[in-house]
N, C-alpha and C positions, 0 to 999 in steps of 0.2 A: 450702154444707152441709158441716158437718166430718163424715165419714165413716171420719175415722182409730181413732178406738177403736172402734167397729163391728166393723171390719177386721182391728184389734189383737186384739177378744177373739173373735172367732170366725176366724181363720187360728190358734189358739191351743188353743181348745176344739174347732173344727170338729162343735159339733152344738146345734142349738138344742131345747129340748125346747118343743113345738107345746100349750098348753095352753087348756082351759076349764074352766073358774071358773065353778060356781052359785051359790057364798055368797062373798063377800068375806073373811067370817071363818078361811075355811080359808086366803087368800094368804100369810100368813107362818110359817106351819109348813111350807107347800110349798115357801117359798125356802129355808128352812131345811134340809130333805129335799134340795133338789135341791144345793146351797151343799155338804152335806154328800159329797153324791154324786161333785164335783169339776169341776160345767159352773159355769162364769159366767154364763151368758143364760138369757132364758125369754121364751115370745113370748105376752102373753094376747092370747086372741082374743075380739075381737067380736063373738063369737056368744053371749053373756048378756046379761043387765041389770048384772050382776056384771062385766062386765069393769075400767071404769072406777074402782071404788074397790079393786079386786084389784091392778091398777096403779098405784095411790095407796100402799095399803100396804106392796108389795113396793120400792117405790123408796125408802119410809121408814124401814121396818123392817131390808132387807138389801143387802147389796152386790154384787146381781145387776144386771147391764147387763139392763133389761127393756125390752121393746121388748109394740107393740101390731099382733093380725096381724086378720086378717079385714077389714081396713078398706076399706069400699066407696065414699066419700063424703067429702068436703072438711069435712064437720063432727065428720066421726067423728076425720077427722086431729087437728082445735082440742081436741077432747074428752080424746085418746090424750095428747097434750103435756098439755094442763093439769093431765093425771092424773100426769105425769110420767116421758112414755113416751120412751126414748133412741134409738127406730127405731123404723118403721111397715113393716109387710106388708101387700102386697094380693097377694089371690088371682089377680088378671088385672091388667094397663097401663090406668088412667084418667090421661089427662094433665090434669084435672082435680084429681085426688090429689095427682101429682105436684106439679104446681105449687102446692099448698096447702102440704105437705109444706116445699118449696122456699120460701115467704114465711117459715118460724115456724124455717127451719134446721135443720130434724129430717131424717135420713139415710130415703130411702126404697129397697123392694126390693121394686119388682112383680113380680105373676106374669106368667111370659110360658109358650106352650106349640110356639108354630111358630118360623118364621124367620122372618116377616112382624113376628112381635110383638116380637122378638128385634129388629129392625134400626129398629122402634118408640122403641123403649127407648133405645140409642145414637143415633137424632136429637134422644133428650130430655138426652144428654147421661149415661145411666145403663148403666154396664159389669156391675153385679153383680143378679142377679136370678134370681127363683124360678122355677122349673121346677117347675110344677104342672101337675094332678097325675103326679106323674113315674112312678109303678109301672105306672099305667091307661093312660099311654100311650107306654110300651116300658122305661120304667125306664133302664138304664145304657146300652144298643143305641141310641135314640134318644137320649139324650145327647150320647151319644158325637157321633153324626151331626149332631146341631145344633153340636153345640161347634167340626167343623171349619173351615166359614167364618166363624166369630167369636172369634180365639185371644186375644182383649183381653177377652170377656167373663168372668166369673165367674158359677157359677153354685149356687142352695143346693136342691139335689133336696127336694121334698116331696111328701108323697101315696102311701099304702099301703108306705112302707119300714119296715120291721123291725130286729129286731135282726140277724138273719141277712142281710138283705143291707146294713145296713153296712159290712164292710168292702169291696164290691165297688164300691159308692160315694167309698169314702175312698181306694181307688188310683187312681181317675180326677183329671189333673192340674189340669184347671176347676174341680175343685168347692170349692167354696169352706170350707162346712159343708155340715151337713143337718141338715134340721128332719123330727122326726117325735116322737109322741106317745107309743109304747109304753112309755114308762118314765113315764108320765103319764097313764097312761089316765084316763077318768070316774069311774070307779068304784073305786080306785083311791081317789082323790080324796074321795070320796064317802063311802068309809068309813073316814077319815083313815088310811089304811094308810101311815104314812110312812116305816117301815122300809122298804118292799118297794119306795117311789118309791127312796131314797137305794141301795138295792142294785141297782137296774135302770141307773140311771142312772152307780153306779159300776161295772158291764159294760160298757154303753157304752163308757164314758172307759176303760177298759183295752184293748179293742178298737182305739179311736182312738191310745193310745200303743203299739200294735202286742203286748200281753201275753196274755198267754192269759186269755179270758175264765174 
């Protein structure tokens, strides 16, 4: 599994923006919006029926590193690839996933939550992994605390983070990125507001290049 541009464009961008997709036709004015914004990645997730050809058209249409999250099952993995997905996210460690993931060469990034799952992950041979959901269960505090006895892991905090706690994320030395949504909302989406995604999203990225928001 090459995992080098994965690694390249998010130790680079350090923020994935967490997306769902109800219509397919909205995905390439969002790449566009977010392209604009100044992130390279986007992560659809599996939670539509729209994932799959959202995936298709953003890999077509733009020059985002798109990656497919939600993914709970070895077919959803075949699905995310043939749509032409450059990473897969799961929510929690299926070594089932994993190894799907691992036959087709696509980079994967379970979720893990404890240090059970955490030392999970590295008997599968995987150092970088999501920390889900990370607000609801201590956010940067437990972090921190899981990150000590694993200093090889890498890790991408997700789940109820903001804009405001961004930066309190991005000076922890683990993290890798973070994936969160607020500059993606549904609704958001839903009423093509795509000015408001590319302005959200270029906060962010000023935040992350250390600038005043």
């Amino acid at each position: 599994m090459n995992v080098d541009p994965l690694i390249s464009e998010l130790s680079t961008s350090r923020l994935i923006p967490v997306v769902v997709l109800d219509n397919p036709a909205d995905a390439s004015r969002l790449g566009v919006a977010l392209l604009a914004g100044g992130v390279g990645s986007a992560e659809i997730t599996f939670r539509t029926d729209a994932a799959a050809a959202a995936i298709s058209s953003l890999t077509a249409q733009t020059d985002l590193l798109v990656g497919a999250g939600t993914v709970l099952r070895p077919e959803q993995v075949d699905a995310a690839v043939a749509a032409g997905a450059r990473f897969v996210v799961s929510p929690g460690l299926s070594a089932a996933v994993v190894a799907r993931a691992r036959e087709l060469s696509v980079p994967i990034v379970p979720g893990v939550a404890t240090a059970t799952e955490i030392m999970a992950a590295l008997d599968l041979g995987i150092d970088v992994v999501k920390f889900f959901p990370s607000e609801p269960l201590g956010g940067v505090a437990t972090l921190r605390a899981l990150a000590g006895p694993f200093p090889t892991v890498r890790f991408i905090p997700t789940g109820g983070i903001d804009a405001s706690l961004l930066p309190r994320y991005l000076t922890e030395p683990h993290v890798l990125a973070v994936g969160a949504s607020w500059m993606v909302e549904r609704a958001l989406i839903a009423a093509g507001d795509w000015d408001e995604i590319t302005a959200r999203t270029a906060t962010a990225m000023k935040v992350i290049r250390g600038e005043r928001a």
